[in-house]
TILUM-135733 format. One record per residue (C-alpha): residue number from 0; x, y, z. Coordinates in nm, 3 decimals. Example, Ala and Ser with C-alpha at 12.3 -4.5 7.8 and 13.67 -1.06 7.14 Angstrom:
REM TILUM-135733
+-----+---------+---------+---------+
: num :    east :   north :      up :
+-----+---------+---------+---------+
:   0 :   1.230 :  -0.450 :   0.780 :
:   1 :   1.367 :  -0.106 :   0.714 :
+-----+---------+---------+---------+
//
This chain:
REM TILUM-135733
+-----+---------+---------+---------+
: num :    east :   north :      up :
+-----+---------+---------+---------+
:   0 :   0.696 :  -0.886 :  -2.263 :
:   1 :   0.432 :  -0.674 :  -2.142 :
:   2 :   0.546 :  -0.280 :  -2.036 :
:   3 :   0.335 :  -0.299 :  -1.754 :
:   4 :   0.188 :  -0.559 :  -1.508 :
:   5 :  -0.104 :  -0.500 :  -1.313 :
:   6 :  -0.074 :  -0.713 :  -0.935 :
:   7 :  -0.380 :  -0.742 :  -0.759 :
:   8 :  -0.324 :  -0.993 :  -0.427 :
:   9 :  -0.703 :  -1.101 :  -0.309 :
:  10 :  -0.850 :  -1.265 :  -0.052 :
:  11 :  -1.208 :  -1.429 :  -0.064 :
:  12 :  -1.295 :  -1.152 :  -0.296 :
:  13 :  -1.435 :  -1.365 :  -0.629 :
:  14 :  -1.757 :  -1.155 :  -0.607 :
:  15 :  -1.572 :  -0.835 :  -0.699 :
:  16 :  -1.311 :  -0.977 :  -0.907 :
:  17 :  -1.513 :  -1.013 :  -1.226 :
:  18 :  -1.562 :  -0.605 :  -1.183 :
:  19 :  -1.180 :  -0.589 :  -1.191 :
:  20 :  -1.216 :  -0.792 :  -1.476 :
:  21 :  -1.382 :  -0.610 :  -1.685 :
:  22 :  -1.214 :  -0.272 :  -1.648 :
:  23 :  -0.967 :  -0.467 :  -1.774 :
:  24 :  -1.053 :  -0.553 :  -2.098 :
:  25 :  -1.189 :  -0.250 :  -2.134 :
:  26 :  -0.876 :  -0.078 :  -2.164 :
:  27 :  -0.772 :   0.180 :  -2.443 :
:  28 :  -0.445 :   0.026 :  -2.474 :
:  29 :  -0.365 :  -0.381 :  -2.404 :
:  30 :   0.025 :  -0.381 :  -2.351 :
:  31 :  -0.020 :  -0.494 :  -1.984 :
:  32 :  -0.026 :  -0.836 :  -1.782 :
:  33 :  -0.234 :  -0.885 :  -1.441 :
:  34 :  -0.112 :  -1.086 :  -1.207 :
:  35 :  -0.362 :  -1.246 :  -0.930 :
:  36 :  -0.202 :  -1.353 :  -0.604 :
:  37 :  -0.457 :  -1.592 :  -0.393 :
:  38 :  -0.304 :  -1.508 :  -0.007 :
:  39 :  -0.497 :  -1.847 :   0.078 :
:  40 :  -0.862 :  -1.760 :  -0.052 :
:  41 :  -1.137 :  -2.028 :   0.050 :
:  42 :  -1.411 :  -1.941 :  -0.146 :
:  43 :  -1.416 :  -1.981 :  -0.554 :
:  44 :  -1.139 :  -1.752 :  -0.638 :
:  45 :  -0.941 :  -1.992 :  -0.797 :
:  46 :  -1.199 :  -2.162 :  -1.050 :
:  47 :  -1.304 :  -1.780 :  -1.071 :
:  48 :  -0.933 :  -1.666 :  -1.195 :
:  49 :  -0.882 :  -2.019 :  -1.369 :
:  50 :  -1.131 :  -1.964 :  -1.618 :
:  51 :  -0.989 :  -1.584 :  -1.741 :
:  52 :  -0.688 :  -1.769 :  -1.771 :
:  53 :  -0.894 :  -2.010 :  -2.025 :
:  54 :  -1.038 :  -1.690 :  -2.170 :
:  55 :  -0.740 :  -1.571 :  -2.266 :
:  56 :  -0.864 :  -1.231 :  -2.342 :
:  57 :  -0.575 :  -1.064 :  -2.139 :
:  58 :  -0.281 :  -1.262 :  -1.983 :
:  59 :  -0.345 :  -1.332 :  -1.655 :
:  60 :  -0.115 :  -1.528 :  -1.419 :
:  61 :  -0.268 :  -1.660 :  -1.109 :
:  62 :  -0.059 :  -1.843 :  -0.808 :
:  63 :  -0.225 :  -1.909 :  -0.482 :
:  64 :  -0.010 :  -1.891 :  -0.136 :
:  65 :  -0.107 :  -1.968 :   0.226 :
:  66 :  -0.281 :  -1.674 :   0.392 :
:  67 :  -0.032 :  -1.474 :   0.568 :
:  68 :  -0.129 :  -1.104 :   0.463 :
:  69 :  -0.183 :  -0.864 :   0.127 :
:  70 :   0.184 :  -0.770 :   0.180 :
:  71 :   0.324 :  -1.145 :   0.144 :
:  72 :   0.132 :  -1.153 :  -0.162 :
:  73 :   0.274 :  -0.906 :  -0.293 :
:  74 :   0.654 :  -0.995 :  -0.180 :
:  75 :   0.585 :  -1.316 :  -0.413 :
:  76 :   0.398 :  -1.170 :  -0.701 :
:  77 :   0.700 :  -0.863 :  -0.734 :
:  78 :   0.955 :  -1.117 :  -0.693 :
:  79 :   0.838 :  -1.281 :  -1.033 :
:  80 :   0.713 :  -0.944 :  -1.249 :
:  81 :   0.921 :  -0.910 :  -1.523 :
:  82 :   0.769 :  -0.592 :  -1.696 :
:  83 :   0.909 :  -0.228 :  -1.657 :
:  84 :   0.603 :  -0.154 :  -1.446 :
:  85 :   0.474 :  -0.238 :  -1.140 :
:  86 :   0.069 :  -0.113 :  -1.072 :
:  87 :  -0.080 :  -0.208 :  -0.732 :
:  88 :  -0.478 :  -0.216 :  -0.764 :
:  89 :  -0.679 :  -0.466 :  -0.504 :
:  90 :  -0.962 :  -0.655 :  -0.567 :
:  91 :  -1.244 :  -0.433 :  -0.443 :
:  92 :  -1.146 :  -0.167 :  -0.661 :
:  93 :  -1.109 :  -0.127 :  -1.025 :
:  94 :  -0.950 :   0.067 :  -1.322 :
:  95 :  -1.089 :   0.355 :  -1.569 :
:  96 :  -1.074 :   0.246 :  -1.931 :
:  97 :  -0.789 :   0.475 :  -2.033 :
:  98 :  -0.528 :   0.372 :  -1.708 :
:  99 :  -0.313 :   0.198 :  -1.907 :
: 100 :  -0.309 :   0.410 :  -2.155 :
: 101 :  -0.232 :   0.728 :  -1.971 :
: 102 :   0.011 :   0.548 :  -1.766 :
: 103 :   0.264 :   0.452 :  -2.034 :
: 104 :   0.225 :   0.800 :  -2.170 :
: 105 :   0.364 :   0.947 :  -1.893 :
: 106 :   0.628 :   0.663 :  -1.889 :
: 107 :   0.744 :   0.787 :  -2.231 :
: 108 :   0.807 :   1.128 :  -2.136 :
: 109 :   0.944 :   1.102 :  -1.760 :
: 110 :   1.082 :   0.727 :  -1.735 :
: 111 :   1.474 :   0.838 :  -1.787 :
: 112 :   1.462 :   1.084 :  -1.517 :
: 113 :   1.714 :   1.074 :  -1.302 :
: 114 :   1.625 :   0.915 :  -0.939 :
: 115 :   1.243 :   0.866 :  -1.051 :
: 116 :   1.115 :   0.544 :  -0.892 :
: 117 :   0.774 :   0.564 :  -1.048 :
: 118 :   0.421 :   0.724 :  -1.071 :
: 119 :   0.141 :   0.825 :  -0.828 :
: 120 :  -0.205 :   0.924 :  -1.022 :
: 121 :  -0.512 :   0.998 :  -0.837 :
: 122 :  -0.835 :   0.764 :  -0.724 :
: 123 :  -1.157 :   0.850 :  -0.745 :
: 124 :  -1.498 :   0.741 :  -0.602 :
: 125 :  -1.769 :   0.568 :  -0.796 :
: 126 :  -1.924 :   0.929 :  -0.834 :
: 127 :  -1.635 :   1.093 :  -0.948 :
: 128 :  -1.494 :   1.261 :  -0.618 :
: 129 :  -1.125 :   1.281 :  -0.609 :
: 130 :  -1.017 :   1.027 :  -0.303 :
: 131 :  -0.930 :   1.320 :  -0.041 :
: 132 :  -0.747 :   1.556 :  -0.242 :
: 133 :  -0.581 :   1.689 :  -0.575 :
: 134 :  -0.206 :   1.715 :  -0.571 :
: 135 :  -0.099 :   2.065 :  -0.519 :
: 136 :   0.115 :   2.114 :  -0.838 :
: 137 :   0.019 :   1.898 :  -1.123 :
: 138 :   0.281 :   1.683 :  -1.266 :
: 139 :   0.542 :   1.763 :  -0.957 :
: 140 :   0.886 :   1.587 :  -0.882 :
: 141 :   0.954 :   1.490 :  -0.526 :
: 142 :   0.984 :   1.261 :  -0.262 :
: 143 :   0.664 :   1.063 :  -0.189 :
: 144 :   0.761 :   1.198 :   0.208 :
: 145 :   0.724 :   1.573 :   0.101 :
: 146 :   0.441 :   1.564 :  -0.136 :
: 147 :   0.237 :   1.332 :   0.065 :
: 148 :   0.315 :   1.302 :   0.439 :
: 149 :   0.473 :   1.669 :   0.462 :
: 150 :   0.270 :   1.784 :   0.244 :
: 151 :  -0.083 :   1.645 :   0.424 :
: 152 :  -0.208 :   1.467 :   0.122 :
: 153 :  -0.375 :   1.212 :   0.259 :
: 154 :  -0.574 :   0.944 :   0.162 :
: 155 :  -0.482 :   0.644 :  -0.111 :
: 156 :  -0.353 :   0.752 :  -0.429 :
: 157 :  -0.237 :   0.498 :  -0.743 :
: 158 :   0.113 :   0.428 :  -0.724 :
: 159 :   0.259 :   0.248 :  -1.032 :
: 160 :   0.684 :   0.200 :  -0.999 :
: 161 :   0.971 :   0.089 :  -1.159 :
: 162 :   0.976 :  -0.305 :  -1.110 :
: 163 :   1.339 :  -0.323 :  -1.064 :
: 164 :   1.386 :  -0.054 :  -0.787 :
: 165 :   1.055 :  -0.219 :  -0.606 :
: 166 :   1.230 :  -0.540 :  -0.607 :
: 167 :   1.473 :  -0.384 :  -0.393 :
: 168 :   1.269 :  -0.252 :  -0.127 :
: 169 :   1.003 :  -0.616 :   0.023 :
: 170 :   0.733 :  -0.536 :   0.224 :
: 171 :   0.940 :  -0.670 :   0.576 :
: 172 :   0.712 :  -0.946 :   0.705 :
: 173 :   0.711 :  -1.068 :   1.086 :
: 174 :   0.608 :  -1.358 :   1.195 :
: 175 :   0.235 :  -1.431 :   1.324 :
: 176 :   0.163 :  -1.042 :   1.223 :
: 177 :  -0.057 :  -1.051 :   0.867 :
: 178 :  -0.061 :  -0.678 :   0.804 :
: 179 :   0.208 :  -0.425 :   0.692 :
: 180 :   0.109 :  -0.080 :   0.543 :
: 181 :   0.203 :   0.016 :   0.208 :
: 182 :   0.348 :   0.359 :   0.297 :
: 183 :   0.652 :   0.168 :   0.506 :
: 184 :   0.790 :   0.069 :   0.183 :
: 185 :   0.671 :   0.415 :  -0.014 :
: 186 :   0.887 :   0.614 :   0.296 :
: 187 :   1.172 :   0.376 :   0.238 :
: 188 :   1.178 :   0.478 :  -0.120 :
: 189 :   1.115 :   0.839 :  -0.023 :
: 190 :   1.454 :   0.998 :   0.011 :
: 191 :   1.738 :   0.797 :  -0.218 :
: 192 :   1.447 :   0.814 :  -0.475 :
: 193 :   1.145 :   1.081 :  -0.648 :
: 194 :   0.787 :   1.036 :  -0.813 :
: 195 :   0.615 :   1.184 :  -1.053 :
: 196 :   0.259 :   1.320 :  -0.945 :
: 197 :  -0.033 :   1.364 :  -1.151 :
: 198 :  -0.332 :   1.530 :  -1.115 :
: 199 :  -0.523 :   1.226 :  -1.304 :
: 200 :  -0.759 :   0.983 :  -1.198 :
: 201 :  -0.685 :   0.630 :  -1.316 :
: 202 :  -0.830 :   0.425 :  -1.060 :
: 203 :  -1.199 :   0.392 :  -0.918 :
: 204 :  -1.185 :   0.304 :  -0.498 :
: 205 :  -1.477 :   0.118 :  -0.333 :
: 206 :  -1.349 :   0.109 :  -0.014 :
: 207 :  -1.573 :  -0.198 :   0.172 :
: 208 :  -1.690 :  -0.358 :   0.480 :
: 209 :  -1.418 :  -0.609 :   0.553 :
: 210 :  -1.145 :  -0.446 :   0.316 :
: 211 :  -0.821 :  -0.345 :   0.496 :
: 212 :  -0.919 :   0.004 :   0.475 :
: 213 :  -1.187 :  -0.043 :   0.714 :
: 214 :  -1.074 :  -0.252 :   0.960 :
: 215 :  -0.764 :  -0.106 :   0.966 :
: 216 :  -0.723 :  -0.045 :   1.337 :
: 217 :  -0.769 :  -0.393 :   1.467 :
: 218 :  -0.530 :  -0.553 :   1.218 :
: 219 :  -0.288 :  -0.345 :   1.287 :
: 220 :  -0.325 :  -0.409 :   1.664 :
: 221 :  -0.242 :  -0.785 :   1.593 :
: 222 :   0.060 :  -0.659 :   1.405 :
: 223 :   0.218 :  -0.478 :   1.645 :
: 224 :   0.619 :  -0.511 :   1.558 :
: 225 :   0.524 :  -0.404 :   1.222 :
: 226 :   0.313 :  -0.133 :   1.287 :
: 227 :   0.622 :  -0.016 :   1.521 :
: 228 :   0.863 :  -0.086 :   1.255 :
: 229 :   0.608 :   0.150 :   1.002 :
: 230 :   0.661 :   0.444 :   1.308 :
: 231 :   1.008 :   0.406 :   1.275 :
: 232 :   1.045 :   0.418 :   0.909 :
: 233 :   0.898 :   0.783 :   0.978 :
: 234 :   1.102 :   0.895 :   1.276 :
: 235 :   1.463 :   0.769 :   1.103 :
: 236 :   1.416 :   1.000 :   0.854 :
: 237 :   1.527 :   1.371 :   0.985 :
: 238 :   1.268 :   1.530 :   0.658 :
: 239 :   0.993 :   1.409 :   0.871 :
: 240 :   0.760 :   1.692 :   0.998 :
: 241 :   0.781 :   1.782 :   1.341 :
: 242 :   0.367 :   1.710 :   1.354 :
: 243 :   0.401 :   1.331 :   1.170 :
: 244 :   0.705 :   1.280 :   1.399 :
: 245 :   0.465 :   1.322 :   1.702 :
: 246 :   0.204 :   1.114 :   1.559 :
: 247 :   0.456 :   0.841 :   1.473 :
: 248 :   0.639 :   0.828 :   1.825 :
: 249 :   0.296 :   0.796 :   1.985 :
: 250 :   0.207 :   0.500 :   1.743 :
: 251 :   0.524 :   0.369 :   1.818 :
: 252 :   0.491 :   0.354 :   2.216 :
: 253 :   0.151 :   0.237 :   2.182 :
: 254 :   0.234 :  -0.065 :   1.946 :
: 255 :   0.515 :  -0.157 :   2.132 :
: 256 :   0.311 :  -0.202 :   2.401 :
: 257 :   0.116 :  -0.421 :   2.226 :
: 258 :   0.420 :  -0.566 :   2.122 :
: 259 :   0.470 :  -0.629 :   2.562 :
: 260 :   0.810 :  -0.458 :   2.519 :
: 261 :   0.926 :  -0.285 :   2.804 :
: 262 :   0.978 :   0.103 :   2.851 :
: 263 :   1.361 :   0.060 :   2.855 :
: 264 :   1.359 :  -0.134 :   2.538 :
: 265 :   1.144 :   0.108 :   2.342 :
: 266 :   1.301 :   0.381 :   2.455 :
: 267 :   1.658 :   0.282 :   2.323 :
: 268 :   1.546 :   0.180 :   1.999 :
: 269 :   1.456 :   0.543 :   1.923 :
: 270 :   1.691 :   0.863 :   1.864 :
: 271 :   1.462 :   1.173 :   1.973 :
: 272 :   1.463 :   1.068 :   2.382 :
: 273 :   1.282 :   1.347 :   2.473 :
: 274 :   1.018 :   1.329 :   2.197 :
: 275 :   0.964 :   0.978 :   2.320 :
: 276 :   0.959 :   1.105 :   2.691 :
: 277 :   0.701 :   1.367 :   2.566 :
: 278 :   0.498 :   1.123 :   2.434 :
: 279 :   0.500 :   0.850 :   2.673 :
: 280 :   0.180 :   0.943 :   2.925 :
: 281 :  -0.063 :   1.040 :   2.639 :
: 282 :   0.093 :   0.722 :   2.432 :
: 283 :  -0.040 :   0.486 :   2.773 :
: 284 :  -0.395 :   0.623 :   2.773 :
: 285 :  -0.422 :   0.550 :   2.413 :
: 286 :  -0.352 :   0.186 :   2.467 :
: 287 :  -0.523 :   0.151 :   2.737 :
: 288 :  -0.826 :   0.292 :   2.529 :
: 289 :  -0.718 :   0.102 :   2.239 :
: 290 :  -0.694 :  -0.192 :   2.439 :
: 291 :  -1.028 :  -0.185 :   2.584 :
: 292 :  -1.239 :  -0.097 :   2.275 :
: 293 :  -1.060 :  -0.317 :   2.040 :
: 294 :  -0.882 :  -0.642 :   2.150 :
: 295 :  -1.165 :  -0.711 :   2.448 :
: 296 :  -1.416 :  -0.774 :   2.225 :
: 297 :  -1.283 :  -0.917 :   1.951 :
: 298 :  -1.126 :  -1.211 :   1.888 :
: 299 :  -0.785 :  -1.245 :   1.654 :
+-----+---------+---------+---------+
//
């Protein structure tokens, strides 16, 4: 069994894939898997993915689903890794030579401390550029809540975790929506649980027209419940800054309206009353500018 599998869930994306590919076999060590999870592709990803499998270079496991959304994908694809490891990378992106490599050394020193769920190393850009920012103390303990969202690291960073505590925390799927953020489930870790972070980049971002990343704000319109679920994840948990807190409860209001709840049911689903009072006003001319510049024109 391989120590570590790599999980990429794609979608339409067999012109980048072969990129992916190749950092792949490139690697400085080979004690990995990568696991391809087709959310319902419709161009030549599977022939595409078929023939590695032929190749036989690397193991690669390939199972195609009906489209439903990256985080379905990866609800099946965790629910059948069985290696220690669990490393998220999409499509459009792709790995540095030595990932795997510097990876499991890590793994060897820090994998039997106590309440560690996993890793988080940096990306990079195709020129080099860290993605946003460096950690502020190099090989740190803590929750991903105070290093990252207290903290005001922002940006997407290279997560790898424990496969059997992931297992226990599924990307929560409602239905019709087709996008849930990663972070819900990195918060909902954050607390009973610690990672490692390290001031290394392991994985090269190329972030597209038509990725997730950048057309963020309309998917997550036509997800509403989750998106609300996501703001709640943040305001349950007492750690949570006073500034994220704000910026939660107003996401919260504003997808719920696009949820069509009502202002009684909102309100009772939250604790802080009079943060949601504060919030409520600016939370309605958001939506109403969301609305307008982002659901008129555009069709689901």
């Amino acid at each position: 069994m391989s120590s570590i599998t790599i999980i990429t869930p794609t979608y339409n994306r067999a012109d980048l894939l072969p990129r992916l590919y190749e950092s792949l076999l490139k690697q400085t060590r080979t004690d990995f898997e990568w696991m391809v999870i087709d959310d319902g592709s419709t161009d030549n990803t599977e022939e595409l993915i078929q023939s590695y499998v032929s190749e036989n270079k690397i193991p690669v496991y390939y199972e195609k689903k009906p489209n439903a959304g990256k985080h379905t994908a990866l609800n099946l694809g965790i629910s059948k890794i069985e290696s220690r490891l669990t490393f998220i990378v999409d499509s459009d992106d792709y790995l540095t030579p030595d990932a795997v490599e510097i990876i499991l050394s890590y793994d060897e020193k820090y994998r039997n401390t106590d309440n560690l769920c996993g890793y988080s190393f940096l990306r990079c850009h195709q020129d080099g550029r860290v993605n946003t920012a460096y950690f502020p103390e190099d090989e740190k303990i803590d929750t991903y809540l105070s290093v990252r969202i207290n903290g005001n690291i922002g940006g997407d960073k290279a997560e790898v975790f424990f496969t059997d505590i992931l297992k226990q925390y599924p990307f929560p799927v409602f239905e019709g929506e087709k996008y849930m953020p990663e972070d819900t489930v990195w918060m909902q870790m954050s607390g009973p649980y610690q990672m490692l972070h390290v001031n290394k980049s392991i994985y090269i971002c190329d972030y597209l027209d038509g990725g997730l990343t950048n057309t963020g704000r309309r998917m997550k319109i036509y997800s509403p419940k989750g998106m609300m679920f996501r703001s709640k994840v943040y305001l349950d948990d007492p750690a949570t800054c006073m500034k994220v807190q704000v910026k939660m409860m107003l996401l919260y209001n504003i997808y719920g309206k696009f949820a069509e709840y009502s202002m009684g049911e909102l309100v009772r689903k939250v604790r802080q009353k009079w943060l949601w009072a504060i919030c409520y006003l600016p939370s309605l001319i958001l939506y109403t500018k969301w609305k307008r510049n982002y659901t008129d024109k555009e069709n689901k």
